[in-house]
ROSE-4610 file (N, C-alpha, C; in Angstrom, 1 decimal, always signed):
// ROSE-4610
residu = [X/X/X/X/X/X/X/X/X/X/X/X/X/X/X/X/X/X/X/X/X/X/X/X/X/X/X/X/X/X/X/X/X/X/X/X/X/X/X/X/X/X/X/X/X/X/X/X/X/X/X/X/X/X/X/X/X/X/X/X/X/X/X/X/X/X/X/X/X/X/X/X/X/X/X/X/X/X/X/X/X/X/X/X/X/X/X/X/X/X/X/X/X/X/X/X/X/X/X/X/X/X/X/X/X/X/X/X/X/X/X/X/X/X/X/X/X/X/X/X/X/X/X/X/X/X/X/X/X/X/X/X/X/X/X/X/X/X/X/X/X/X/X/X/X/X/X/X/X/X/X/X/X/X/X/X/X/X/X/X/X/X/X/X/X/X/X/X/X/X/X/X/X/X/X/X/X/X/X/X/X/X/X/X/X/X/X/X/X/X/X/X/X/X/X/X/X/X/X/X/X/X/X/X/X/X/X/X/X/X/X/X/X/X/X/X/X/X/X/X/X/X/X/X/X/X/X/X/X/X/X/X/X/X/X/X/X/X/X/X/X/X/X/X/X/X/X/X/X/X/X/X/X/X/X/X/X/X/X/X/X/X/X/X/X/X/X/X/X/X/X/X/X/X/X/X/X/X/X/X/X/X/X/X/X/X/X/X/X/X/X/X/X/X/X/X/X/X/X/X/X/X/X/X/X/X/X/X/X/X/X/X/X/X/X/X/X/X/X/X/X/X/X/X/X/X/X/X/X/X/X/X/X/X/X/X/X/X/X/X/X/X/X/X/X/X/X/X/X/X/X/X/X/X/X/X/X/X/X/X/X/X/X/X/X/X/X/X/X/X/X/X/X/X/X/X/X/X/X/X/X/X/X/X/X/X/X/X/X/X/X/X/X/X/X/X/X/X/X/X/X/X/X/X/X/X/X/X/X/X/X/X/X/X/X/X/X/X/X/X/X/X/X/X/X/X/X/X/X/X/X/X/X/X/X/X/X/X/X/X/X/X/X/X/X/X/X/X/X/X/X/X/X/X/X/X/X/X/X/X/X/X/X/X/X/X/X/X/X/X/X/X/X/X/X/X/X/X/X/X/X/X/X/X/X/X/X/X/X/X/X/X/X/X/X/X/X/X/X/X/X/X/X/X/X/X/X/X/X/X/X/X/X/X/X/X/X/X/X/X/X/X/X/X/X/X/X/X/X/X/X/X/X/X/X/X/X/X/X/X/X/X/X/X/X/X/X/X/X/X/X/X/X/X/X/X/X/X/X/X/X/X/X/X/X/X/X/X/X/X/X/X/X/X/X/X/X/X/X/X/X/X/X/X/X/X/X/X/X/X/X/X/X/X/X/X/X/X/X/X/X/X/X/X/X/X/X/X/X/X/X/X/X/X/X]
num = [1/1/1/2/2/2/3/3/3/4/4/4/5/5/5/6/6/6/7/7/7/8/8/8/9/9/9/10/10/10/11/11/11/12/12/12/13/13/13/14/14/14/15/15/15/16/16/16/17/17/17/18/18/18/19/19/19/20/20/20/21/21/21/22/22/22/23/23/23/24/24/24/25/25/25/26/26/26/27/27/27/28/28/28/29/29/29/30/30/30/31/31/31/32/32/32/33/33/33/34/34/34/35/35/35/36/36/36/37/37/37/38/38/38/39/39/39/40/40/40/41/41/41/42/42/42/43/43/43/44/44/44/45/45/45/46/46/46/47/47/47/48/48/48/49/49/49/50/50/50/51/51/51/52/52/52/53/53/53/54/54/54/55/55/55/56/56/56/57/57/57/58/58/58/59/59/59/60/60/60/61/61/61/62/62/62/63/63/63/64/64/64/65/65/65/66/66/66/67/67/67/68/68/68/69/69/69/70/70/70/71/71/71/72/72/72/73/73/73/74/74/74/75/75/75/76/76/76/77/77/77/78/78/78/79/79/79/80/80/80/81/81/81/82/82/82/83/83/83/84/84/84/85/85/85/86/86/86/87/87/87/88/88/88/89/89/89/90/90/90/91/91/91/92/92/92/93/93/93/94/94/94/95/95/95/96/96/96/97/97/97/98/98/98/99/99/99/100/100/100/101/101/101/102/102/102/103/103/103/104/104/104/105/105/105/106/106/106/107/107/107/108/108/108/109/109/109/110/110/110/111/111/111/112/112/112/113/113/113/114/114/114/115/115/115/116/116/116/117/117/117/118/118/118/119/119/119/120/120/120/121/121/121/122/122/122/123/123/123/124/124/124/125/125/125/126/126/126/127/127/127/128/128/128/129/129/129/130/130/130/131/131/131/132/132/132/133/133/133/134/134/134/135/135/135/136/136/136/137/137/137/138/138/138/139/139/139/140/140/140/141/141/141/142/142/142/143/143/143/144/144/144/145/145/145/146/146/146/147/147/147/148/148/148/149/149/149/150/150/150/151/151/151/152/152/152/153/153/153/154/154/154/155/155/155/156/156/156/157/157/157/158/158/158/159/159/159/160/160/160/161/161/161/162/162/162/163/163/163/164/164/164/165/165/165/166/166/166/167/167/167/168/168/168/169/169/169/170/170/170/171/171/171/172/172/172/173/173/173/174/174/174/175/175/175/176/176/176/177/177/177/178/178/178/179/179/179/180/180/180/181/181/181/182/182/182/183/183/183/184/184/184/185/185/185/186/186/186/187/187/187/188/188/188/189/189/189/190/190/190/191/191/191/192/192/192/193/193/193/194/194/194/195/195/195/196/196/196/197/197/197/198/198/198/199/199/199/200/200/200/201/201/201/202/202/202/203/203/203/204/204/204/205/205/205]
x = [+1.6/+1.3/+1.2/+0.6/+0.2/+1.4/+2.7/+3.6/+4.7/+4.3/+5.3/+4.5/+3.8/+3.0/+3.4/+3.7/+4.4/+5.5/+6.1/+7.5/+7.8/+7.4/+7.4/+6.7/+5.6/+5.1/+6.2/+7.2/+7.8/+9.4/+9.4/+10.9/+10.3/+9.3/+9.1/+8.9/+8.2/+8.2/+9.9/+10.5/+12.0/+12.7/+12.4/+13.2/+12.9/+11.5/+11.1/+11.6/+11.5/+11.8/+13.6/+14.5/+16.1/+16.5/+15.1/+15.2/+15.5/+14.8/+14.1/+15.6/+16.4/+17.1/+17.2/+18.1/+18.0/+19.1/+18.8/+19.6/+20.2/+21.3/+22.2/+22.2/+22.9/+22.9/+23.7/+24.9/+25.8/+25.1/+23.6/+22.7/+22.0/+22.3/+21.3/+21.6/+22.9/+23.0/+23.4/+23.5/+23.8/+22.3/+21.3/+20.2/+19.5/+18.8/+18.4/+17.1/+15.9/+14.9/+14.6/+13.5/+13.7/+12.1/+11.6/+9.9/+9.5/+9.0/+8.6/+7.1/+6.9/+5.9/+4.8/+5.7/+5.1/+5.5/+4.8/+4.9/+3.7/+4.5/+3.4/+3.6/+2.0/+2.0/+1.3/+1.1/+0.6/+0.6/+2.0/+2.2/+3.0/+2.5/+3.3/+2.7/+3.4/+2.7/+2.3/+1.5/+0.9/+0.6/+1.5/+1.8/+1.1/+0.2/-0.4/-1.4/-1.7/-2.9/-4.2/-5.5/-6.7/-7.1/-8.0/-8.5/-9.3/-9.6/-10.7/-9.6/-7.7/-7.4/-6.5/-6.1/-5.5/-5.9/-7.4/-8.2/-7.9/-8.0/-8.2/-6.8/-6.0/-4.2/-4.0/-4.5/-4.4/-5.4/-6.2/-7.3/-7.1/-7.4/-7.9/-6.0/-5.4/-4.1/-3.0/-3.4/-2.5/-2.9/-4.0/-4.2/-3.6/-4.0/-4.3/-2.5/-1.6/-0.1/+0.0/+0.0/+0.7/+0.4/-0.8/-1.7/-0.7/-0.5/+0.0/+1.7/+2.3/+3.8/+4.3/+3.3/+3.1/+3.2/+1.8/+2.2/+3.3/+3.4/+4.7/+5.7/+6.2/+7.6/+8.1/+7.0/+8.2/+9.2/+9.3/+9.8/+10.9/+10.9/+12.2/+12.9/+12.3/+12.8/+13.5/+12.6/+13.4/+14.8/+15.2/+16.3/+17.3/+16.9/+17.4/+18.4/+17.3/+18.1/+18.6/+18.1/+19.0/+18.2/+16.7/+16.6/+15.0/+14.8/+13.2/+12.5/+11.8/+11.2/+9.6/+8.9/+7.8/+6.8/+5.9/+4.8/+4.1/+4.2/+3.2/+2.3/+0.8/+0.0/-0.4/+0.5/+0.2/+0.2/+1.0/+0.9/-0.3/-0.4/-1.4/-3.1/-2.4/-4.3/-4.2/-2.6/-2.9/-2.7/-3.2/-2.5/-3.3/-4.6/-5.2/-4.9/-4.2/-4.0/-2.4/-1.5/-0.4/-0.3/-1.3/-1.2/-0.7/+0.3/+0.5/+1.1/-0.2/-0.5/+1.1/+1.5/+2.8/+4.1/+3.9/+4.9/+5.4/+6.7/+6.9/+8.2/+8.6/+9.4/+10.4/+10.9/+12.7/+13.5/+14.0/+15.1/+14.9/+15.6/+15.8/+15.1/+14.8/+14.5/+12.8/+12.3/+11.1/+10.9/+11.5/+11.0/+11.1/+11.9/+12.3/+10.6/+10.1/+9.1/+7.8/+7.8/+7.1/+7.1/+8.4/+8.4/+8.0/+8.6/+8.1/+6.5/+5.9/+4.2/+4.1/+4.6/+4.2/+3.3/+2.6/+2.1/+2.4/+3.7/+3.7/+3.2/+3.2/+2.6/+4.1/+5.1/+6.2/+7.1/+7.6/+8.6/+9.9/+10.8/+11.8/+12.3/+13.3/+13.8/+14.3/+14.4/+14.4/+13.2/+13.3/+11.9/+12.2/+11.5/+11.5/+10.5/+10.2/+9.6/+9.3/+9.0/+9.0/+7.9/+8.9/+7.7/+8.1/+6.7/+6.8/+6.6/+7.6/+7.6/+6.8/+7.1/+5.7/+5.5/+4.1/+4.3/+4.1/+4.8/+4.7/+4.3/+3.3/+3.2/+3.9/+3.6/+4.7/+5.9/+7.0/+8.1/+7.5/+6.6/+6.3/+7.0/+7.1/+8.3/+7.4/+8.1/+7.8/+9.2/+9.0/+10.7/+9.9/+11.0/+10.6/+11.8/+12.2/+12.9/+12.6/+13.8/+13.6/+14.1/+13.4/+13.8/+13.7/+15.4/+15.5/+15.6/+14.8/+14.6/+14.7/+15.0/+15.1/+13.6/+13.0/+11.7/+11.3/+12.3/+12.0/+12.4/+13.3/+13.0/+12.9/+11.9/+12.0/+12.7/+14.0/+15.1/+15.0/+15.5/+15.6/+17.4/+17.6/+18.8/+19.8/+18.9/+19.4/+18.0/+18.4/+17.3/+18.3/+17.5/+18.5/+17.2/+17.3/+16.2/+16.7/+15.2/+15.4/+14.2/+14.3/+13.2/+12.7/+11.5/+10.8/+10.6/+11.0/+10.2/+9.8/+9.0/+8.2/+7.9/+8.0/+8.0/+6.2/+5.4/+4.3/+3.4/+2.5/+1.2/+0.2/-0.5/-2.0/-2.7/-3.5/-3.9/-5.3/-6.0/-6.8/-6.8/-6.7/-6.3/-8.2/-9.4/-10.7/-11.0/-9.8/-10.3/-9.2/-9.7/-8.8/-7.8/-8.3/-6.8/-6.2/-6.2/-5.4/-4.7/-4.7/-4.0/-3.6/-4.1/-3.5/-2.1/-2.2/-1.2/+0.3/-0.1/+0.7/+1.6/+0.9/+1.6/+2.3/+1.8/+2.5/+3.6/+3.8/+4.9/+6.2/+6.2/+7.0/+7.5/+6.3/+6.8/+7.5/+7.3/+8.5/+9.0/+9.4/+10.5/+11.7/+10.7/+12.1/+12.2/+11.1/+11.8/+12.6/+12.5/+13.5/+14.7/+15.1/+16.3/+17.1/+16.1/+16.6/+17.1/+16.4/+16.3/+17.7/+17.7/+18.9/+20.4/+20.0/+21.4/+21.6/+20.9/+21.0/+22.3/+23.0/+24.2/+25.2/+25.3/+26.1/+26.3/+25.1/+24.4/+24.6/+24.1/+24.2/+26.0/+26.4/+27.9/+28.2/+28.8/+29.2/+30.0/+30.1/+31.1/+32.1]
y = [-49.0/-48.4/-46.9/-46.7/-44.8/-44.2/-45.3/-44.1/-44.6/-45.6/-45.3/-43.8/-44.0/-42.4/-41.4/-41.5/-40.3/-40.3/-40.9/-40.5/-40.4/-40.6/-40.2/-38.8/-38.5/-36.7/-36.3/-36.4/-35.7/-35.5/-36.4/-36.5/-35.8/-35.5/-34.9/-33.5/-32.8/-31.9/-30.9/-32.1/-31.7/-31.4/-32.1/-32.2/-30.5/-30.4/-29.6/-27.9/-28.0/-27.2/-26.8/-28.0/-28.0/-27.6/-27.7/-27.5/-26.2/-25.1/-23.7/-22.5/-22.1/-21.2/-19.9/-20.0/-18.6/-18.0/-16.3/-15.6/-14.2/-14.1/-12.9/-11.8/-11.2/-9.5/-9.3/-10.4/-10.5/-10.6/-10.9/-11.9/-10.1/-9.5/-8.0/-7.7/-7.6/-7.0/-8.0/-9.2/-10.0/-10.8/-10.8/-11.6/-11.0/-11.3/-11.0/-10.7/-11.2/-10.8/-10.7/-9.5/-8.9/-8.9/-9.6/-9.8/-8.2/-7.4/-6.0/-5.8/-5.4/-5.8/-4.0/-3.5/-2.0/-1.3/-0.1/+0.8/+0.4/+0.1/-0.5/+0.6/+1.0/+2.2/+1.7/-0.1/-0.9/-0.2/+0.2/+0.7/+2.0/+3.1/+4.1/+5.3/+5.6/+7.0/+8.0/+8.7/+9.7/+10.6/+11.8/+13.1/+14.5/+15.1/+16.1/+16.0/+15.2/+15.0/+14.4/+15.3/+14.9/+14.1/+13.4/+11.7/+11.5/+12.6/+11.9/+12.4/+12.8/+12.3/+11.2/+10.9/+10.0/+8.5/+8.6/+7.3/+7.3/+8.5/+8.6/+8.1/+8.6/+7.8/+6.5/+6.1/+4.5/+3.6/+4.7/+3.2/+3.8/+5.2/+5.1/+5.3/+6.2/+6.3/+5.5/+4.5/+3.0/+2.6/+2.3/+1.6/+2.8/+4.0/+5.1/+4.9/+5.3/+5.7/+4.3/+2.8/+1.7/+2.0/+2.1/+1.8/+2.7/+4.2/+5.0/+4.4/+3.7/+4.0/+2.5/+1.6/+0.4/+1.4/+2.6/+3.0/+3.7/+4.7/+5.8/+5.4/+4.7/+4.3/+2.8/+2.4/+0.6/+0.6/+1.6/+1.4/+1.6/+2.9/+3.4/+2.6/+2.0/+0.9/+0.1/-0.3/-1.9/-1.6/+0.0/+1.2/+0.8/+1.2/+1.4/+0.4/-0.8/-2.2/-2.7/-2.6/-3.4/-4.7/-5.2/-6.2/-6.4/-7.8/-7.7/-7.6/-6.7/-6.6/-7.4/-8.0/-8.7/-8.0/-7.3/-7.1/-7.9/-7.5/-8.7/-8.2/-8.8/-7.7/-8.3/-8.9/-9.9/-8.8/-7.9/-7.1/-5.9/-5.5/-4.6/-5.5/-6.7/-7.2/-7.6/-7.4/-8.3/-6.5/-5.3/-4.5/-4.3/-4.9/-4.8/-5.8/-7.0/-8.2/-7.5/-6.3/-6.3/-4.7/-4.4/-3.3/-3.7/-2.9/-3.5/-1.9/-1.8/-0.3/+0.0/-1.0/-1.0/-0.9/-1.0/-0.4/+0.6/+1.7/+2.6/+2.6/+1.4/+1.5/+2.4/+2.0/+2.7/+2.4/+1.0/+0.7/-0.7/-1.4/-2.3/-3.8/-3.7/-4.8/-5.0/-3.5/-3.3/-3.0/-3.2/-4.0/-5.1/-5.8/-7.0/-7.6/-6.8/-7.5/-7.6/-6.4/-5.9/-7.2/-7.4/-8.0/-10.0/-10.4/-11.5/-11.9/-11.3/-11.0/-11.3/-10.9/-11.1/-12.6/-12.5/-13.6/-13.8/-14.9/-14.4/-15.7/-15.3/-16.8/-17.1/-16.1/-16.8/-17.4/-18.5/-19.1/-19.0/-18.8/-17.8/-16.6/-16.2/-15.4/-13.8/-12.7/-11.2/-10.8/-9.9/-9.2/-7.9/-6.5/-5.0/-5.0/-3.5/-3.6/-2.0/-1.1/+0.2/+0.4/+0.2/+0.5/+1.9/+2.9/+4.0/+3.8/+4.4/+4.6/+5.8/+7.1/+8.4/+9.2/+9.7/+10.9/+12.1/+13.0/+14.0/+15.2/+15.6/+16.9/+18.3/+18.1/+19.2/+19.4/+18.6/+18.9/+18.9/+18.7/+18.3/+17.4/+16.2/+15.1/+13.7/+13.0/+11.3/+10.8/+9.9/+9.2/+7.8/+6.9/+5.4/+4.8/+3.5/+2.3/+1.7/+1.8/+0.4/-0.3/-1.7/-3.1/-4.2/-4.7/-6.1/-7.3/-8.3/-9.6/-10.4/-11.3/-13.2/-13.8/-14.0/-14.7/-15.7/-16.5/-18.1/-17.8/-17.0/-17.3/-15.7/-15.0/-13.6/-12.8/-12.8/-12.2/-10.8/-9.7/-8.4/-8.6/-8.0/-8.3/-7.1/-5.9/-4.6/-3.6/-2.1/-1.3/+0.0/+1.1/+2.5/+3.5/+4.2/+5.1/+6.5/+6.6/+7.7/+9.0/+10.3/+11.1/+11.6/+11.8/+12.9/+14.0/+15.2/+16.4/+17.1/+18.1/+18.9/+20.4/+21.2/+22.8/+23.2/+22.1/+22.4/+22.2/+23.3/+22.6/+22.0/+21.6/+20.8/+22.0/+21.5/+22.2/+22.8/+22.1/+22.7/+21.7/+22.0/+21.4/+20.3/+21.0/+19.9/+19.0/+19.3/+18.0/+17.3/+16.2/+14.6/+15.0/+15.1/+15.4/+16.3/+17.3/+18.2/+17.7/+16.2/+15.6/+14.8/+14.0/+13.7/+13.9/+15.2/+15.2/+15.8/+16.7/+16.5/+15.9/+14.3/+13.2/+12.5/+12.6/+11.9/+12.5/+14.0/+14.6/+14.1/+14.0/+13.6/+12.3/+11.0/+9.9/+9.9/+9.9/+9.6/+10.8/+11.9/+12.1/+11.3/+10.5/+9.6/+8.6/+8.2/+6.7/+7.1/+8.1/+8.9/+9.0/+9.3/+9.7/+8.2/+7.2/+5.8/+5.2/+5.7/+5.0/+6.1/+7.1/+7.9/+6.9/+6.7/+6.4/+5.1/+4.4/+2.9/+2.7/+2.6/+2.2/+2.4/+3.8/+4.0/+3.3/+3.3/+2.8/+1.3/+0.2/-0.9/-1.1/-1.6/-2.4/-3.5/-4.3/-5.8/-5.4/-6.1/-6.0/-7.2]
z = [-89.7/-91.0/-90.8/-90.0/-89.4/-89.0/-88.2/-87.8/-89.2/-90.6/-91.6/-92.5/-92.6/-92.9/-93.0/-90.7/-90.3/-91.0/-90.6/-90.9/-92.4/-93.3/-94.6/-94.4/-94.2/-94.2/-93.8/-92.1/-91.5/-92.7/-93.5/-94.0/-95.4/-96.0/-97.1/-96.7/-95.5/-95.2/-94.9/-94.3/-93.9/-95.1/-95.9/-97.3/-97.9/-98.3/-98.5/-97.4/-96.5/-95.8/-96.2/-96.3/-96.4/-98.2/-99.2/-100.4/-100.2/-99.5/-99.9/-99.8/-100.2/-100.1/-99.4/-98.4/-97.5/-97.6/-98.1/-98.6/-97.1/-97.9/-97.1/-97.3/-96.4/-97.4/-98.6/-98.6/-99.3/-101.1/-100.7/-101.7/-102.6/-101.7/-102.2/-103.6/-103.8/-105.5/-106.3/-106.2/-107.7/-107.5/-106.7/-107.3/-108.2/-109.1/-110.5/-110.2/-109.3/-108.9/-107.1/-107.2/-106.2/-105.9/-104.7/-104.5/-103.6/-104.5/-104.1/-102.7/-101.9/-101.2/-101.0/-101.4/-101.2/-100.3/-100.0/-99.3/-97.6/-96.3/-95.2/-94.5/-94.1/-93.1/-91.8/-91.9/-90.8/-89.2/-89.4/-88.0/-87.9/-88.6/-88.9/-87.6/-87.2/-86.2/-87.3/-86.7/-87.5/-86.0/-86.7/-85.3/-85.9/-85.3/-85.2/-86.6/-86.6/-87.5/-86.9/-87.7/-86.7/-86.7/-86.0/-86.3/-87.4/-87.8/-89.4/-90.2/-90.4/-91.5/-91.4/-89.8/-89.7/-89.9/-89.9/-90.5/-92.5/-92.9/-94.5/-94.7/-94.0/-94.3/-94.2/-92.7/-93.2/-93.8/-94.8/-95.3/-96.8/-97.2/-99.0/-98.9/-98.5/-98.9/-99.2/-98.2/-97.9/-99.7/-100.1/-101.2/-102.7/-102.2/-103.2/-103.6/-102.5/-102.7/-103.5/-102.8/-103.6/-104.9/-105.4/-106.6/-107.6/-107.1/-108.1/-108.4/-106.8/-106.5/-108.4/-108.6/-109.2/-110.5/-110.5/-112.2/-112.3/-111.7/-112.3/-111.8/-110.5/-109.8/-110.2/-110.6/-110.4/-111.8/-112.8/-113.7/-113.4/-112.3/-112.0/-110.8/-110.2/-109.4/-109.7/-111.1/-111.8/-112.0/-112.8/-113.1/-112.4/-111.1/-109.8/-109.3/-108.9/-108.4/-109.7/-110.7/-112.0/-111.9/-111.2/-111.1/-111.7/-111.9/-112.1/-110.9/-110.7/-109.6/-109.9/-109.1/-109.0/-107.9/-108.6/-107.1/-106.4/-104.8/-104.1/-103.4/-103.3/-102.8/-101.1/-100.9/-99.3/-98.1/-98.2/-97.1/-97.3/-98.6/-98.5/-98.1/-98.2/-98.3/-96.7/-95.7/-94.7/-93.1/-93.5/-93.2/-91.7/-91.3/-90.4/-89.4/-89.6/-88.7/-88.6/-89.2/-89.2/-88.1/-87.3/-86.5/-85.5/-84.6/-83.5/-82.5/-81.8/-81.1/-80.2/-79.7/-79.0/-79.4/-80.5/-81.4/-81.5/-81.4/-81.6/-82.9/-83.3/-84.9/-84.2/-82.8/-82.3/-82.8/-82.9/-83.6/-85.1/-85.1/-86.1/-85.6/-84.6/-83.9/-84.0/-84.0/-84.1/-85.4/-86.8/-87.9/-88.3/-87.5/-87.6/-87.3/-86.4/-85.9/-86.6/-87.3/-87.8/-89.3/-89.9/-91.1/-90.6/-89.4/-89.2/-88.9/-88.9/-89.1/-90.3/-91.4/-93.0/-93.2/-93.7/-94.3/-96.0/-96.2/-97.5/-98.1/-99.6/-100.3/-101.1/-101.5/-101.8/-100.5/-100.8/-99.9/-100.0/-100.9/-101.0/-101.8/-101.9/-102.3/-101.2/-102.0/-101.1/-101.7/-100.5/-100.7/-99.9/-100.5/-100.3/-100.1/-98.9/-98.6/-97.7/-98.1/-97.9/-96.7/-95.1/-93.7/-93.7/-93.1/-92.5/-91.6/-90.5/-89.4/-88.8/-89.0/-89.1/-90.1/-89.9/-91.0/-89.7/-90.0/-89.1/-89.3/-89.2/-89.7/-88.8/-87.8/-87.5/-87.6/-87.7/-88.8/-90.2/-90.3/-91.7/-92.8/-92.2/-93.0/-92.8/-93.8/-93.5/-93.0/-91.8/-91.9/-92.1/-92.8/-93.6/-93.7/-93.8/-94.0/-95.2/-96.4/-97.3/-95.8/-96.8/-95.5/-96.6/-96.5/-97.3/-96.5/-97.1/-96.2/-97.1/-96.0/-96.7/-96.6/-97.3/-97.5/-96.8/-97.1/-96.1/-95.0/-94.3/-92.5/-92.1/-93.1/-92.8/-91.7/-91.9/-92.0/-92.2/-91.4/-92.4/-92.6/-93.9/-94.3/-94.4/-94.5/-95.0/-94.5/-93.8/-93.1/-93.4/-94.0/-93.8/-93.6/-92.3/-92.7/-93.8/-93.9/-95.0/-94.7/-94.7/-94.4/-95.6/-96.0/-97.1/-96.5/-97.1/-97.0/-98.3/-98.0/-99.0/-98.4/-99.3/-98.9/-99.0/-99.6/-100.0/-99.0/-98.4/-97.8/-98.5/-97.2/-98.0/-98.9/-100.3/-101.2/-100.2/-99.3/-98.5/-97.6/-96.2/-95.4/-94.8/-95.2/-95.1/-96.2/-97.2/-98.3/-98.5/-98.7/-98.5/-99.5/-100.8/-102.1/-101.8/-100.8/-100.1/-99.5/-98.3/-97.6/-98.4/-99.5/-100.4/-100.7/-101.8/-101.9/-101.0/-99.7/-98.9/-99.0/-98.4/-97.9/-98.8/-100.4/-101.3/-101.7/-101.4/-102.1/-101.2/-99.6/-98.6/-98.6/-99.0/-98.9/-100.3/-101.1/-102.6/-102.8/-101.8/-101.8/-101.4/-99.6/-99.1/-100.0/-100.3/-101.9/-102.6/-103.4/-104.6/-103.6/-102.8/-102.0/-101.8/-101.7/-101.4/-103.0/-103.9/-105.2/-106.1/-105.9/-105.5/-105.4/-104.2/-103.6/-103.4/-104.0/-103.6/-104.0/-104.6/-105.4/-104.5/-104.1/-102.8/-101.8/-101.5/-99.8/-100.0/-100.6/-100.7/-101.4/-100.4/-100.7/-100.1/-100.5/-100.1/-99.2/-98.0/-96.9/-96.7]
């Protein structure tokens, strides 16, 4: 009786597992929705910045940037991809189990890695997903990755880096809304540059 059990769990789980649809790059521009994940600074270097702002970056800014990128950007997103975009809040709520000090975000391989960590609650579809790699202040730039993935066997599907810059300094370099806005003028500059050019950049091969 216990191993007809098994084998019914094991053939409904398989079933289930062989239902779930895994998508290609090929899948990028004719799918109709697109599972949005935010902007991850999980593992982003942060260069020549002091330790009490580099803490303020990855904790109120991590939430501050999503929170705003949701009011004023996702409209233009939706614009952008042509698609219904869906927000997901799994990565921002999962951004402390998603550090990984060894990380240096060199090539494609180390987002890959970075995105198979995800803990998601959807099971398929694509999903975006805006990693910073650093913010730098001595060049004064953000460089970042859109990064398209396949949900069910988190896949990245599509990676292009992109840089922000900005001619502005901090409004006062001891107060946080000074670093504030720094940092936000650089990162959606590189989103705007990606949301720009998507049409370009994304082509069927």
């Amino acid at each position: 009786m216990k191993s007809l059990l098994f084998t019914a769990l094991l053939l409904s789980i398989l079933g289930l597992a062989s239902a779930q649809k895994v998508y290609t790059y090929k899948d990028i521009v004719p799918i109709k929705t697109i599972m949005f994940y935010g902007i991850d600074f999980s593992n982003a270097e942060i260069i020549f910045e002091s330790p009490r702002h580099q803490k303020i970056i990855k904790h109120r800014l991590y939430d501050d940037f999503n929170d705003e990128f949701l009011t004023d950007k996702s409209d233009k997103l939706k614009k952008c991809l042509d698609k219904q975009v869906i927000y997901q809040e799994d990565i921002q709520k999962q951004r402390e189990s998603l550090k990984d000090t060894l990380l240096k975000m060199a090539d494609s391989s180390d987002y890959q890695k970075v995105v198979k960590k995800y803990q998601l609650t959807e099971k398929e579809g694509i999903g975006l997903v805006f990693i910073v790699k650093c913010l730098d202040k001595r060049h004064q730039r953000v460089e970042l990755c859109p990064v398209f993935f396949d949900i069910a066997s988190k896949n990245v599907l599509w990676i292009r880096k992109t840089i922000g810059k900005g001619r502005n300094g901090p409004l006062e370099d001891r107060d946080p809304s000074g670093l504030d806005y720094y940092w936000r003028i650089r990162i959606f500059h590189g989103i705007n540059k990606f949301m720009k050019n998507y049409s370009d950049v994304i082509q069927i091969q």
